[in-house]
C-alpha positions in Angstrom: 117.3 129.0 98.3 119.8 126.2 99.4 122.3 126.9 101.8 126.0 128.0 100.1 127.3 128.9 103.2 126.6 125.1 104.9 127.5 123.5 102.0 131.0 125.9 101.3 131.7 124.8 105.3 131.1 121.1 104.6 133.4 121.4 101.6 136.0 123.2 103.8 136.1 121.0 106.6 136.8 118.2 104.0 139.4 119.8 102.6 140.9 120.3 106.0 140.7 116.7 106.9 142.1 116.0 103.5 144.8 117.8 104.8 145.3 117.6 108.1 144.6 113.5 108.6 147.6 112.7 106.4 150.1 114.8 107.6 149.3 113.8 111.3 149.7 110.0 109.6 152.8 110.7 108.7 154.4 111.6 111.9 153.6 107.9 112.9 154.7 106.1 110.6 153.4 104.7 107.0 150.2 103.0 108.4 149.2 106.1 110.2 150.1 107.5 106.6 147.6 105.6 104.8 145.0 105.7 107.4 145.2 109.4 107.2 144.8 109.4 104.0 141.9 107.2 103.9 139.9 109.0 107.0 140.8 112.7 104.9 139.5 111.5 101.9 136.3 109.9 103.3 135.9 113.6 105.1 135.9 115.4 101.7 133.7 113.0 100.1 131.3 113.0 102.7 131.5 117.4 102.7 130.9 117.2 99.1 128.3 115.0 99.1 126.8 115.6 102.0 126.8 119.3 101.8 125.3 118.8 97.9 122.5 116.7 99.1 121.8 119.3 102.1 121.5 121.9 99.9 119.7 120.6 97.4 116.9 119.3 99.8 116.5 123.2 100.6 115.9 124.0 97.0 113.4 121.6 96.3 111.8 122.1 100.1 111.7 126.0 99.1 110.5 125.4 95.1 107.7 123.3 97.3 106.2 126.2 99.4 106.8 128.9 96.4 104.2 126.0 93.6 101.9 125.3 96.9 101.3 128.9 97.8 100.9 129.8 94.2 98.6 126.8 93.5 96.2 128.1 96.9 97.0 124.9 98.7 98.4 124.6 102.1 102.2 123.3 103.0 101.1 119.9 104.9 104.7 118.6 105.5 105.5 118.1 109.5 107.8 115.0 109.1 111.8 115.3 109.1 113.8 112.7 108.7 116.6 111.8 110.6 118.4 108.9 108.0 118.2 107.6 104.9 115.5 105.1 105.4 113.1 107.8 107.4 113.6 109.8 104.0 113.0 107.9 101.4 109.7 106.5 103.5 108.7 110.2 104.3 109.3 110.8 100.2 107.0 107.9 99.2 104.3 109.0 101.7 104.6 112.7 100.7 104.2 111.9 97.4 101.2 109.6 97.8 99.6 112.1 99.8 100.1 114.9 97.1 98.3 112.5 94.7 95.3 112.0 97.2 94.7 115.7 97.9 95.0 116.7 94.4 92.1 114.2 93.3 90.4 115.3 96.7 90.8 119.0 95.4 89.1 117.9 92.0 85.8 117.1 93.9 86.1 119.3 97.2 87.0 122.8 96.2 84.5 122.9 93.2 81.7 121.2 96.1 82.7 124.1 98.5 82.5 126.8 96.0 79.4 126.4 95.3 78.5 126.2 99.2 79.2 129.4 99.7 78.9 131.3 96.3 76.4 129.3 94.3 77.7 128.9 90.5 80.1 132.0 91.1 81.7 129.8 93.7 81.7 126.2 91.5 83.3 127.9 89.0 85.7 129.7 91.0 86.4 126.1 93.5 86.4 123.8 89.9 89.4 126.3 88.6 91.1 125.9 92.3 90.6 122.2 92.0 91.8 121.7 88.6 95.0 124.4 89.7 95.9 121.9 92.6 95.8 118.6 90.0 98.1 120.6 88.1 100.0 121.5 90.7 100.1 118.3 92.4 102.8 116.4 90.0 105.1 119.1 90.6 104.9 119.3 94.6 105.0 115.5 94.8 108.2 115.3 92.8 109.5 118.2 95.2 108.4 116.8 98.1 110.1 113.1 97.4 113.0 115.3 97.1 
């Protein structure tokens, strides 16, 4: 779950740019200094952060497929996003679908239940159903994450 070893290289190349930006600065001169300073800085903020968010995104992606396998339903994510924009729109449609497939589930799984195993079969798709609204909170959260 999450990627240390991404996020532990993200870090590290930050720290190198910490490093290595200012002391190259400083060989030109005070300006180069400071701008050294400033890109190294902006390269450990950016590993930090960036490599946090990274692996965080694979925690939540995985805790995802672990509650929609338990829960019987199927992983219906095929969108990646490429920015910031494309992921929070991906987040607020993921989520919105969640909802609709968990209400969907409350009428569709106890309806094919009993299409193929009579009573035995509406109770069994009514507990599926009710499983997936349960569920569906959870993996919406997860999957806006």
């Amino acid at each position: 779950m999450g990627n240390p070893t991404g996020l532990i290289d993200k870090v590290g190349l930050g720290v190198i740019e910490l490093a290595r930006d200012p002391i190259e600065g400083i060989q030109q001169g005070p300006e180069a200094f400071l701008t050294g300073l400033r890109t190294g800085v902006q390269g450990i903020i950016k590993g930090v952060i960036g490599g946090s968010f990274e692996s965080l995104s694979l925690i939540s992606g995985s805790l995802y497929d672990v509650v929609k396998q338990t829960s019987g339903n199927e992983d219906t994510r095929n969108d990646n996003a490429t920015n910031i924009v494309d992921g929070v729109y991906y987040g607020i449609k993921g989520l919105g679908i969640e909802v609709y497939q968990g209400a969907r589930g409350l009428i569709v799984k106890p309806w094919e239940g009993y299409k193929h195993g009579g009573k035995k079969g509406l109770v069994k798709g009514l507990g599926a159903g009710l499983a997936g609204a349960a569920t569906t909170p959870v993996t919406g959260v997860l999957r806006a994450g």
